[in-house]
N, C-alpha and C positions, 0 to 999 in steps of 0.2 A: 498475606504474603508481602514481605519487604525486597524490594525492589533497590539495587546500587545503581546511582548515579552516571558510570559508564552505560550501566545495562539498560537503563531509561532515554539515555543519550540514542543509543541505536535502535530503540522501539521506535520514539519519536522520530530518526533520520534527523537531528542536530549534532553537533560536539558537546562534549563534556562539562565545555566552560557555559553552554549556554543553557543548559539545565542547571548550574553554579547560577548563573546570572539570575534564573526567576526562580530559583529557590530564594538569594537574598533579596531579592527585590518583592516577596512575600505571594510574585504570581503562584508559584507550586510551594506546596506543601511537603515537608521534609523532617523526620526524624534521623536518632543515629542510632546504630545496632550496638549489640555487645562488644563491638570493638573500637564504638568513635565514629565510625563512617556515619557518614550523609545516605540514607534511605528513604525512599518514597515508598509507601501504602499502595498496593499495588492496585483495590479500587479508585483510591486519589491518582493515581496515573491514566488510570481508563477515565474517569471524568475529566481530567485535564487534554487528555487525546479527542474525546471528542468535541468537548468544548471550540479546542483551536485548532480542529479540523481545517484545512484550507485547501480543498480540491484545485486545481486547476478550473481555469473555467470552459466548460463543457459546449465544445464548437458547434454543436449538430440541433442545439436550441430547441430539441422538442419533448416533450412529456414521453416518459417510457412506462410502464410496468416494473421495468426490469429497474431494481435498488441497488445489486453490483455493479457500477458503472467506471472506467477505469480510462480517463482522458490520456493518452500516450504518442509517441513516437514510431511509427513502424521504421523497424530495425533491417528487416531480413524479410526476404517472401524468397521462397521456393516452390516452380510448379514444374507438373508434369502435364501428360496430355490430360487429366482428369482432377486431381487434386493439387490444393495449393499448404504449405503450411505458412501462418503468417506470422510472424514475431515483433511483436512489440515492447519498448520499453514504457511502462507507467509508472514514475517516480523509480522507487526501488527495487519496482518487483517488475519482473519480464513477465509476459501473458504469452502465450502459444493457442495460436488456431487454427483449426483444420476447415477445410472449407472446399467448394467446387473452383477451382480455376478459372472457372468464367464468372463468379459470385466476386474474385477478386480481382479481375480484369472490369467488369462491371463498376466494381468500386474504385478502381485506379491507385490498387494497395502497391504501394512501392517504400521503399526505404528514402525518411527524409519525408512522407507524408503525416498530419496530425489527424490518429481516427478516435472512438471510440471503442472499447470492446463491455460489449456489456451481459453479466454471464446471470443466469436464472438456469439454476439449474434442483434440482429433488434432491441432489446428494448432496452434499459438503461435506468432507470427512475435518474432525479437528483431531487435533494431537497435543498432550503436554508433555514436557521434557521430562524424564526421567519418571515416568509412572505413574500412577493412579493420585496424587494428591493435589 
């Protein structure tokens, strides 16, 4: 699968110009489709993603089980007398959690706090765009 250079831009969460920049600068690898464009190999994209991976660094310094781990911003908490939902931002992606209202009063989840959310879970559903290929 060939991957365009906008579309690689916003997987990675860079611009445009700067998947341009390590394409000529020979860090990523780049062909052109049937029309001239700039394509990246969509495994050469996954090897370059995880390659230069650069998580945040992970405040809570302790060994987990858990390999979802997602360093972020809490955004939003909402509680009732019983449950809380807590909203974080982690990089690009928002995380939502539900949790006991004393679990997050306990933890002092407020917006403007840095936690982690770390998910292990049996499901993970994946999805690909337009069907089965």
């Amino acid at each position: 699968m060939s991957i365009r250079v906008k579309d690689a831009a916003a997987l990675l969460g860079v611009s445009d110009d700067t998947v341009r920049r390590w394409i000529d600068a020979g860090t990523l690898v780049a062909g052109k489709d049937e029309s001239g464009r700039k394509v990246i190999d969509g495994e050469v994209l996954a090897e370059f993603a995880r390659e230069h991976a650069t998580p945040p660094p992970d405040p809570l310094g302790t060994g987990s089980s858990a390999r979802n781990r997602f360093v972020g911003l809490v955004t939003k908490v909402t509680t009732d007398k019983v449950m809380a939902e807590v909203q974080m931002q982690c990089g690009p992606f928002t995380v939502v959690s539900l949790m006991s209202s004393t679990s997050a009063a306990e933890l002092g989840l407020a917006p403007g706090k840095v936690a982690v959310a770390m998910v292990k879970a049996t499901t993970v559903v994946v999805e690909t765009p337009g069907g089965t290929s």
